[in-house]
Legacy VTK file of the C-alpha trace (Angstrom):
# vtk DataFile Version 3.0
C-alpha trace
ASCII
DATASET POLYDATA
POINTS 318 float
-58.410 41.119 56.300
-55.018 39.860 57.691
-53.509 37.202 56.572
-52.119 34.583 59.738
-48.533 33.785 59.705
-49.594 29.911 59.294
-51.190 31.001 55.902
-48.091 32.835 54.995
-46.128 30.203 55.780
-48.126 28.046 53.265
-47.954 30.477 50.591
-44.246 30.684 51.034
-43.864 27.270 51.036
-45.857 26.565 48.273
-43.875 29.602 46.283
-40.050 27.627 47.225
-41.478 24.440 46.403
-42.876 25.430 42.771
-39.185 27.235 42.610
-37.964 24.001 43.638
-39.617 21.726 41.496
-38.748 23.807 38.458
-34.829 23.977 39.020
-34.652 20.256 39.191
-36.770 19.608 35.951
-34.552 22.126 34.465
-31.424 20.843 35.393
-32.628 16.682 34.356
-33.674 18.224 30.992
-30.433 19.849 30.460
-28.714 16.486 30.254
-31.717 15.378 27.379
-31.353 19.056 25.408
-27.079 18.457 25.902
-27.605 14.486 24.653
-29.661 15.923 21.643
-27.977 19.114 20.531
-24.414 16.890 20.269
-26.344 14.067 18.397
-28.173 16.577 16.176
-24.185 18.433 15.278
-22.873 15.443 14.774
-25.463 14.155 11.961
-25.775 17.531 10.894
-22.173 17.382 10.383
-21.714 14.123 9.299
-24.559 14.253 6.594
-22.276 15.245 3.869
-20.731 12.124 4.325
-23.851 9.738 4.931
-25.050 11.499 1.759
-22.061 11.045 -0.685
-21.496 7.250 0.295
-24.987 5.703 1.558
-25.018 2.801 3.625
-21.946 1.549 1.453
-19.870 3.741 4.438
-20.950 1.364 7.302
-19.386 -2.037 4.790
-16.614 -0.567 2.828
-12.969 -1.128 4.610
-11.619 1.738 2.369
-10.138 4.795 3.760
-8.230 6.589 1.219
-7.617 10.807 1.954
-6.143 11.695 -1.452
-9.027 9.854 -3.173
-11.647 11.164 -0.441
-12.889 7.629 -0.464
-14.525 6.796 3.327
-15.385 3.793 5.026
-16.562 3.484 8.344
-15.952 -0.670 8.819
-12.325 -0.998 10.233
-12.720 1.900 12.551
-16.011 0.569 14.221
-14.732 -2.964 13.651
-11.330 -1.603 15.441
-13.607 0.008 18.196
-15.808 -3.251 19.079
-13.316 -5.772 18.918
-10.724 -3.658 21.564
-13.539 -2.902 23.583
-14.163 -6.865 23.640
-11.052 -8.033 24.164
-10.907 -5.577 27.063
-13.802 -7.096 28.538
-12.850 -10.822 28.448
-9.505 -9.720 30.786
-11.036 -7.001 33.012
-14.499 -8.686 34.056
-12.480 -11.785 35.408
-10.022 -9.522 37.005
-12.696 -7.033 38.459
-14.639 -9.764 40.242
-11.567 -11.265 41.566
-10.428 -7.649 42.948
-14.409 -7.124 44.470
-14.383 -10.232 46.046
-11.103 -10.355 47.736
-11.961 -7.175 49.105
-15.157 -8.351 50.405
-14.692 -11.569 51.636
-11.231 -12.619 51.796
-8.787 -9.793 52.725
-7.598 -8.890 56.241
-9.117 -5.638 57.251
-6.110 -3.966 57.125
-5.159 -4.609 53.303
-9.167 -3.302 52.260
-8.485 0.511 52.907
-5.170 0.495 51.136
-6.230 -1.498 47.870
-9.447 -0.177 47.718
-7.571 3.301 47.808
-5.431 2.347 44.739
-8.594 1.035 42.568
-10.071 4.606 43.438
-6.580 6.008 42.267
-6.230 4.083 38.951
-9.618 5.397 38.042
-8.739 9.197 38.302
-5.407 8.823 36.304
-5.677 10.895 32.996
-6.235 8.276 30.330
-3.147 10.453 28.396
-0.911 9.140 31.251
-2.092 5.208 30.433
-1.776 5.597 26.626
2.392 7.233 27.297
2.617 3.802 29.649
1.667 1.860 27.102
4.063 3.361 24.336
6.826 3.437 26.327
6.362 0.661 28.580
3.897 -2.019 27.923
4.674 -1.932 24.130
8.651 -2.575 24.462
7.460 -5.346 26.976
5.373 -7.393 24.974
7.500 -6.689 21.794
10.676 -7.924 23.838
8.761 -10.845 25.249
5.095 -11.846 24.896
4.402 -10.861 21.140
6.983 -12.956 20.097
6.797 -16.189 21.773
2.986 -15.979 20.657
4.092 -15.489 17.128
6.892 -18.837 17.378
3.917 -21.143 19.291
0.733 -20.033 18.564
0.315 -18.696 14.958
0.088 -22.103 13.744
-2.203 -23.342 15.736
-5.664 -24.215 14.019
-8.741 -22.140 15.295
-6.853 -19.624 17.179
-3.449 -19.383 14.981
-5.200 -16.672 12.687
-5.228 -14.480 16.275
-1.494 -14.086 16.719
-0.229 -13.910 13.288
1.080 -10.785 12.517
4.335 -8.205 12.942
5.499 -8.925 16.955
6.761 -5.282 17.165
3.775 -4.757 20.568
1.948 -1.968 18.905
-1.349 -3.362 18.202
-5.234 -4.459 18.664
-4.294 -7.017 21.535
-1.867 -4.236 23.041
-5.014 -1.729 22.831
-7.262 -3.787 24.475
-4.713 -4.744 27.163
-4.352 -0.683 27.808
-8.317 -0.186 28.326
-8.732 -3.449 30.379
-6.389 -1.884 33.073
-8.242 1.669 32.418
-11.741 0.054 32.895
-10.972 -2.181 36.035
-10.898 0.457 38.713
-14.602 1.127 37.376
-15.801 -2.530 37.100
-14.329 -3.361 40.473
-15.659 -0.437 42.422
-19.296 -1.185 41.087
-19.034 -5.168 41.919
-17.430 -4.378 45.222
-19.855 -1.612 46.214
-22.535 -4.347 44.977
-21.212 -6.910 46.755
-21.176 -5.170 50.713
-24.906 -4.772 49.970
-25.589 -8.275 50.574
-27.243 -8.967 54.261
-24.562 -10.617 56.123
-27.476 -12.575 57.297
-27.810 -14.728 54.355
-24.151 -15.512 53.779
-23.477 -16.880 57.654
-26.448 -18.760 56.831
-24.713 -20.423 54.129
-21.797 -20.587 55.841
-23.408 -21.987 59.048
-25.046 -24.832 56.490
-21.684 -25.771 55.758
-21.004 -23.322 52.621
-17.514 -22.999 51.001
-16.640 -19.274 50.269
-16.634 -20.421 47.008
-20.612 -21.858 47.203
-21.379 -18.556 49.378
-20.008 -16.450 46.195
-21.872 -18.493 43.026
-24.908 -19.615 45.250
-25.585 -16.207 47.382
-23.518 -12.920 46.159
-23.985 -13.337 42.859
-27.408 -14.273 42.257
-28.226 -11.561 44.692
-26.523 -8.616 42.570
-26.551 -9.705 39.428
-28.068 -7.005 37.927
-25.927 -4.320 39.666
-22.880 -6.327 38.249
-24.460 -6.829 34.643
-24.542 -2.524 35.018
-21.250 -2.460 35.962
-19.825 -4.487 33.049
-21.767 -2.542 30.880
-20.278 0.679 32.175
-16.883 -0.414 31.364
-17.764 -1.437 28.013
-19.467 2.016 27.666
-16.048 3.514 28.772
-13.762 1.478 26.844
-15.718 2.469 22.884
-15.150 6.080 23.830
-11.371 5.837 25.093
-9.350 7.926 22.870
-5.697 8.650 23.889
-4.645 5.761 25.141
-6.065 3.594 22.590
-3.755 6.243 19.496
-0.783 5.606 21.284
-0.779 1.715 21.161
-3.104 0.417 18.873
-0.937 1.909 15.721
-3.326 3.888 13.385
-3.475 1.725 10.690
-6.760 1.049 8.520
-6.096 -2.458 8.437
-9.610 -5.352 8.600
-7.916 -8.545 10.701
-8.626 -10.443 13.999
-4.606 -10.676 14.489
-4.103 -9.326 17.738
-0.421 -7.902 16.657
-1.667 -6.131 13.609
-2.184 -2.461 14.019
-5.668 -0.930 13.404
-7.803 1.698 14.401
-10.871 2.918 16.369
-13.743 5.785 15.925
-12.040 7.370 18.400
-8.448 7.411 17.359
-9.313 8.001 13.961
-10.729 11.277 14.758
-8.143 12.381 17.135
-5.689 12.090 14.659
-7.236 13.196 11.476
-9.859 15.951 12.594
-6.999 18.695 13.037
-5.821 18.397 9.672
-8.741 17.395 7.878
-8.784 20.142 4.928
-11.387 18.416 2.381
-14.731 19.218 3.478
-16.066 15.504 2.928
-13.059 14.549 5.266
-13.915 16.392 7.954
-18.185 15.637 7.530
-16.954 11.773 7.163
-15.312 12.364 11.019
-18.373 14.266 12.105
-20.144 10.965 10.749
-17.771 8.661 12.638
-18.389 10.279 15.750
-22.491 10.490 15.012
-21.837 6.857 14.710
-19.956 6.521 18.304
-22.918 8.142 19.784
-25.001 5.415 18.459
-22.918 2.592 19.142
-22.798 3.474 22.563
-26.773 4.546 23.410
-27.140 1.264 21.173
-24.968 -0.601 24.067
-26.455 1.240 27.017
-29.784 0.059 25.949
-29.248 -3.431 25.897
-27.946 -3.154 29.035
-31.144 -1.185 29.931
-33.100 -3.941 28.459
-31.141 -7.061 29.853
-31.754 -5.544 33.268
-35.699 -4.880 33.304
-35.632 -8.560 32.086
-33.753 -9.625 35.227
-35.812 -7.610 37.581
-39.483 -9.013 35.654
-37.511 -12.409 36.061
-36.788 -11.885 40.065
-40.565 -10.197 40.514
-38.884 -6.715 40.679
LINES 1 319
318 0 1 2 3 4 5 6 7 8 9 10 11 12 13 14 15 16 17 18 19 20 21 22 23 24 25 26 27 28 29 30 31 32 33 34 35 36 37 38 39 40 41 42 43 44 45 46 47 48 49 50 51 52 53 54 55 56 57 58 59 60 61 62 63 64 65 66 67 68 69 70 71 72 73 74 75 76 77 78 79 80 81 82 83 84 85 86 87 88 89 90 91 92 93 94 95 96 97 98 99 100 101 102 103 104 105 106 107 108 109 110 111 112 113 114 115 116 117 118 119 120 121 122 123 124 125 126 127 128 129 130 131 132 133 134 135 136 137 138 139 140 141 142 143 144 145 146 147 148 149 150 151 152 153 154 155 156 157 158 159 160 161 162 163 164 165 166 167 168 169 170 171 172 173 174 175 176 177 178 179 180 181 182 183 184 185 186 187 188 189 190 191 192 193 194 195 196 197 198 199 200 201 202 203 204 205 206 207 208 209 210 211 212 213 214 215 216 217 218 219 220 221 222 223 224 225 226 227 228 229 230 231 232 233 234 235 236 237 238 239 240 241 242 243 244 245 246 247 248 249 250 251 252 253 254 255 256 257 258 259 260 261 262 263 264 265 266 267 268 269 270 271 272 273 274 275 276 277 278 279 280 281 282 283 284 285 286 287 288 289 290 291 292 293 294 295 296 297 298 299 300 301 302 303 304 305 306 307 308 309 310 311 312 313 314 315 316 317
């Protein structure tokens, strides 16, 4: 009995599909086997560490090589706080860049800046952190460090932030250097956000009478708020794992402060500079644990973003 060349067609359609359908659940589980295998190496290599010092490693400031004492607090402490402080100046900055581009610039100046965001994003973050040293760190040690010092480190509330050796090498100089890293990021997510909005419902507002202003709080942003919320998020995601940049400014010191001129440290940093000559076993394991620790710190941020976006969507009927 022959088989038609309809029926053959089936079969070999079914045959490519199955092939089809197995490649791609392959190649998403390779990303959840990858994720796993570098969390499971880093505990695995870190559990010297967790084992010798307990949970005392996540609240001790100590970090003492000769003594092979290790504490995890001023390097996470170091990490969080730059990543912060990079947030409060790019977020501001980012919207400001996505909404010129969308609403107020000529059409001529768009191409050209949006161009430039595009390039500041693919520059090696080596090539920021030798900027930094050479450039922004003479700067603000010449000039902004400091005045801050003479004016501000009295004053109450905020004084304790800018107390501290004006030499531009330091947390606030850090977090200046991954504000301008995470930008080009921020600002391509809010301004690819922000040309999704129907142009129908902002010459609405506009035909009602609508400031730009009013047509930015009252339409564009309620209307991607969660894309933007995921954007943020993503910068915050790529500031706690920037390493180069951040050991050429922030000064490699395992110092516990909120002065914004005192040199500290980061999980990153610290194991970019210690790992390659790391010779004690519990040193090395007490890196391994500091990166284990990244890796948490970061899924831990990634969720909450997860989490503060299904409640948006519930909240908006999504």
């Amino acid at each position: 009995m022959t088989i038609s060349i309809s029926q053959q067609r089936t079969q070999r359609d079914s045959r490519n599909d199955r092939f089809f359908k197995g490649a791609v659940t392959i190649a998403g589980l390779f990303v959840l086997i990858s994720l796993f295998a570098a969390a499971v190496m880093m505990f695995k290599g870190g559990f010297e560490a967790f084992q010798t010092f307990g949970l005392s490693f996540f609240t001790t400031p100590n970090w003492d090589v000769p003594q092979s004492q290790f504490g995890a607090l001023v390097p996470v402490f170091g990490t969080v706080y730059t990543s912060l402080i990079a947030l409060l100046i790019a977020v501001p900055i980012s919207f400001g860049i996505a909404i010129f581009l969308t609403e107020l610039a000529p059409s001529w100046l768009r191409l050209p800046v949006s161009s430039a965001i595009e390039l500041l994003a693919g520059i090696p973050s080596i090539i920021y952190g030798m900027w930094g040293l050479f450039i922004l760190v003479p700067f603000l040690g010449e000039h902004v460090f400091p005045w801050f010092s003479e004016n501000l480190s009295e004053k109450p509330l905020i004084g304790s932030l800018f107390q501290g050796p004006p030499l531009g090498i330091g947390i606030g100089t850090a977090g200046l250097v991954l504000a301008i890293m995470v930008i080009p990021f921020i600002a391509s997510v809010m301004r690819e956000v922000f040309l999704t909005v129907p142009t129908q419902l902002k010459e609405s507002a506009y035909a009602l009478g609508s400031t730009t202003t009013e047509v930015v709080w009252n339409i564009v942003l309620p209307y991607t708020r969660s894309a933007v919320i995921g954007g943020i998020f993503l910068g915050l995601g790529r500031a706690l794992g920037e390493t180069m940049a951040v050991t050429f400014v922030i000064g490699n010191a395992y110092d516990l402060g909120l002065g914004l001129m005192n040199p500290g440290t980061s999980i990153a940093s610290s194991i970019a500079n210690e790992f390659g000559e790391a010779v004690d076993p519990l040193h090395k394991s007490t890196l391994l644990a500091l990166g284990f620790v990244l890796f948490i710190l970061t899924f831990i941020v990634l969720s909450i973003a997860r989490l503060m976006l299904r409640s948006l969507n519930k909240r908006d009927g999504n």
